[in-house]
C-alpha positions as CSV (number, residue, x, y, z in Angstrom):
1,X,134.1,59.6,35.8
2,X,137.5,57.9,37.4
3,X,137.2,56.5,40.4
4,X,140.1,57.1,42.8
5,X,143.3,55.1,43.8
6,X,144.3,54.0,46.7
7,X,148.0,54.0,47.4
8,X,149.6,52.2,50.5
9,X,151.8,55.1,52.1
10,X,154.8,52.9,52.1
11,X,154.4,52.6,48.5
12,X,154.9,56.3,48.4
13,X,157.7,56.5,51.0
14,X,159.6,54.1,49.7
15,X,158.5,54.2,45.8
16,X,158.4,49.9,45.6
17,X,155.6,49.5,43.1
18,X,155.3,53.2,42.4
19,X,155.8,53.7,38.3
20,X,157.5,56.5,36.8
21,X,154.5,57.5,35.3
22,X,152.4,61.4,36.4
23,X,150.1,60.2,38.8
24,X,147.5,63.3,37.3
25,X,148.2,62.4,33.6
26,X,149.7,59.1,33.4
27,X,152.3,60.3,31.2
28,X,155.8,58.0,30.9
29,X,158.3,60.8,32.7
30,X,161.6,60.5,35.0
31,X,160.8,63.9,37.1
32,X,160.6,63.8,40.4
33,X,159.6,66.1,43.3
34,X,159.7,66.2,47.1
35,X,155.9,66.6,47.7
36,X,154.3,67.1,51.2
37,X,150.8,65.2,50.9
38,X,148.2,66.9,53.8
39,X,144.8,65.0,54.7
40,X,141.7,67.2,54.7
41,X,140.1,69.0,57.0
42,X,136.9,67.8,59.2
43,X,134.1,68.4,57.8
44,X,133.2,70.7,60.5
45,X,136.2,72.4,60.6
46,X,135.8,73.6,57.2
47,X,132.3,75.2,57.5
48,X,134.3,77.1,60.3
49,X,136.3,78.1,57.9
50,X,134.1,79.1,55.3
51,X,132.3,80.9,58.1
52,X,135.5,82.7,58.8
53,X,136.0,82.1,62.3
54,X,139.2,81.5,63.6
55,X,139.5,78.5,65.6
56,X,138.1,77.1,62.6
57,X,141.2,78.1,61.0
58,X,143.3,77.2,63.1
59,X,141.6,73.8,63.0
60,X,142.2,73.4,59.3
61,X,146.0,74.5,59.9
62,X,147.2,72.3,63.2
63,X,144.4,69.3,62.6
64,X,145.9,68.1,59.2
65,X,148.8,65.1,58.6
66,X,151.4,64.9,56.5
67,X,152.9,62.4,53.9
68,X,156.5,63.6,52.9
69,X,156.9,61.6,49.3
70,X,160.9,62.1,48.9
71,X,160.5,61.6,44.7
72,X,156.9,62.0,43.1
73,X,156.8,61.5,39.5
74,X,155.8,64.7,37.6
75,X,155.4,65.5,34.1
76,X,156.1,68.1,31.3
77,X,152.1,69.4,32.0
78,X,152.4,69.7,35.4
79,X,155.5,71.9,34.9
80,X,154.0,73.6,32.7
81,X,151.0,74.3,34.6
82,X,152.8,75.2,37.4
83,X,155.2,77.7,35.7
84,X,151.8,79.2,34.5
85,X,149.9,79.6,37.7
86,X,153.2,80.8,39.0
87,X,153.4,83.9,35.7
88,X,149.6,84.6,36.8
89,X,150.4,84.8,39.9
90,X,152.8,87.6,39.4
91,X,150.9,89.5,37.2
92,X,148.1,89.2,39.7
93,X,150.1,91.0,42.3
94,X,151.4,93.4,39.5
95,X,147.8,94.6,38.6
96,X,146.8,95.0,42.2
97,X,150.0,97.1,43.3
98,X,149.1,99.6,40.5
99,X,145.6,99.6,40.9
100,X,146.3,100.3,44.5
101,X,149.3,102.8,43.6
102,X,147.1,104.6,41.3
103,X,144.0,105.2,43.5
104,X,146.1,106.4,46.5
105,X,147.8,108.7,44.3
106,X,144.7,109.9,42.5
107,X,142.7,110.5,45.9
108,X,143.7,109.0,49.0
109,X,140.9,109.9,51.0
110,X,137.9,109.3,48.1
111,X,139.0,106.6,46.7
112,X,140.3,104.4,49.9
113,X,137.6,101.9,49.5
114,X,138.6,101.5,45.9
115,X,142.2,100.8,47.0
116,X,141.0,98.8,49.5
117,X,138.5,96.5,47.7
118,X,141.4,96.1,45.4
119,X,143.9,95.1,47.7
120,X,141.6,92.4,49.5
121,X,140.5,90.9,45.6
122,X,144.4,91.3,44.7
123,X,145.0,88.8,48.2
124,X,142.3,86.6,47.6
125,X,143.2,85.9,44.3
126,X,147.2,85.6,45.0
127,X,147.0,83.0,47.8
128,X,144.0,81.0,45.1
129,X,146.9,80.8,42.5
130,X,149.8,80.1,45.1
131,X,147.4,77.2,46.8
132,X,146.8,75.9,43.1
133,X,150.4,76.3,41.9
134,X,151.8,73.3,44.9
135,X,152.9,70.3,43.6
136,X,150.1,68.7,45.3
137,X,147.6,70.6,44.1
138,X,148.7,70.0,40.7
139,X,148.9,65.5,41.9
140,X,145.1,65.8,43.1
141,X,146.1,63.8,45.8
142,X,145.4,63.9,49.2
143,X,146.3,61.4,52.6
144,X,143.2,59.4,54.1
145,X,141.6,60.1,57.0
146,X,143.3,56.9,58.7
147,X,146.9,57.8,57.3
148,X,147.5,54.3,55.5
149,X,145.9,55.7,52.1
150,X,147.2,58.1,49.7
151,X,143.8,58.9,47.6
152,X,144.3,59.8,44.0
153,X,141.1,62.0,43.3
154,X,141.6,61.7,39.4
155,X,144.1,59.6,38.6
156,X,145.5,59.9,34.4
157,X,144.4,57.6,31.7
158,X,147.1,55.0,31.6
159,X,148.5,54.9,35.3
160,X,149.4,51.8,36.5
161,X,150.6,51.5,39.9
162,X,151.5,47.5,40.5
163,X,149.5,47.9,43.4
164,X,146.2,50.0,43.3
165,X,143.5,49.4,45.4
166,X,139.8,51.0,44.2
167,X,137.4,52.6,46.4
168,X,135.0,49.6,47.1
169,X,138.1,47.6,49.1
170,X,138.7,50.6,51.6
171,X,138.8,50.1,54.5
172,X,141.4,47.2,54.7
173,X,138.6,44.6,56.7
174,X,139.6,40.8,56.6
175,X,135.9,39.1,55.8
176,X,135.3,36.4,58.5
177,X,133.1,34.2,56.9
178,X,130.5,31.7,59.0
179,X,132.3,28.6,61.1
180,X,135.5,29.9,59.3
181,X,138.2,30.8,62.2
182,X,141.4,33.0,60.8
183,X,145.1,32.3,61.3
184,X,147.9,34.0,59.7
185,X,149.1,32.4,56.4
186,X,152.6,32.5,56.5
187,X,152.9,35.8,54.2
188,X,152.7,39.0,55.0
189,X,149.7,40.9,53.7
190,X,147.1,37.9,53.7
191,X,145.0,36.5,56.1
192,X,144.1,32.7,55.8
193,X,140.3,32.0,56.5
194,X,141.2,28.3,56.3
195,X,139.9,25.4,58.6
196,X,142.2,22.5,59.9
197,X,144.3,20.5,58.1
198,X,142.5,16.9,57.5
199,X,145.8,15.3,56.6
200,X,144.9,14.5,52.6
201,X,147.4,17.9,51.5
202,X,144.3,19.9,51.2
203,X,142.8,22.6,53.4
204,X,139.0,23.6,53.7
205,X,137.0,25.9,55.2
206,X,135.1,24.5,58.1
207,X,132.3,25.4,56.2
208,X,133.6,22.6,53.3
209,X,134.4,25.4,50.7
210,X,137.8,26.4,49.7
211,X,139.2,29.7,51.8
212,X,140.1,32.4,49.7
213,X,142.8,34.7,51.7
214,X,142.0,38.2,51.6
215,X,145.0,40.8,50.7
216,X,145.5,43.4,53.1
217,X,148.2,46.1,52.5
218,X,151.4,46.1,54.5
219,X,151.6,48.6,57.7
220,X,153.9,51.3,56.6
221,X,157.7,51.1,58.9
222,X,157.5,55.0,59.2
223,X,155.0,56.5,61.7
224,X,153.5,59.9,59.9
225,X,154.5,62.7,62.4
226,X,151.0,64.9,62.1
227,X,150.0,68.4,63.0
228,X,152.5,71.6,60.8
């Protein structure tokens, strides 16, 4: 099973580091799309939602951010894809205007439900393929919790980001070791766990071993405007 990416939302807004490869596939391409990334739901809101009650609803609708990417990379299966959810969808709505048409013609008053049951399937299963058939849907992708993080649920054999960061390094924690006091290295995006200089051109840990920095990613310069 593949594990799940981590992009930096700069890296997304800005595309430094991002390849011109399908994030889904991992497929070479030089398609793009304006995609709106949403984060997910509470966990509770969603069971409210399930439940069907409406201020779980509306929970799911106002409580989600957004991630505009201005150019995601997409390829000839995701088109594809798309362009087939999109001819399913149609014929979806087709079937269920003349199953409704038909009933209502046949026998309004006996067979109501009929045209009724029909017209509630037909909905159901337009806004499934029309939820399916988004650009982001089709990326499995989704913006974290905290808003730093665009997650790649199931990101394509061959994708290569110059930057990914896996699951076990989220969230971005700098790792204070024992009798090791932090200062900021110079560099952005590293923190330096180092000890005082003892004038020989070397720097150790107070504890006597060498400091390792610890990469953090940078903060991204646009602040995410949430709530649709």
């Amino acid at each position: 099973m593949t594990k799940p990416l981590y992009l930096p939302t700069s890296m997304v807004l800005f595309g430094e580091g991002l390849p011109r490869q399908c994030g889904r596939h991992g497929e070479p391409t030089d398609t793009t799309r304006k995609v709106t990334f949403l984060s997910r739901p509470p966990l509770w809101a969603r069971a409210l939602l399930l439940a069907g009650v409406l201020p779980g609803v509306l929970a799911c609708l106002l409580g989600r951010r957004r991630l505009v990417a201005p150019a995601w990379p997409v390829c000839h299966r995701c088109t594809r894809r798309r362009r087939m959810l999109l001819v399913g969808a149609a014929l979806t709505g087709a079937v269920t205007a003349a199953v409704v048409a038909g009933a209502l013609a046949v026998d309004p008053v006996a067979l109501a439900p009929v045209a009724a049951g029909a017209g509630a399937a037909g909905g159901v299963a337009l806004f499934v393929l029309a939820s399916l058939r988004s650009w982001r849907s089709l990326a499995s992708a989704h913006l974290s919790a905290d808003r730093q993080h665009l997650v790649l649920r199931r990101p394509g054999n061959g994708y290569s980001p110059t930057q990914p960061y896996p699951e076990d390094e989220i969230p971005w924690a700098p790792v204070m070791h024992r009798d090791v006091t932090a200062r900021p290295a110079g560099r952005p995006g590293t923190v330096d766990l180092s000890g005082p200089d003892d004038g020989t051109g070397t720097t150790e840990a107070a504890s006597g071993r060498e400091a390792l920095p610890r990469r953090r990613p940078a903060e991204p310069a646009v602040v995410l405007v949430g709530g649709d």
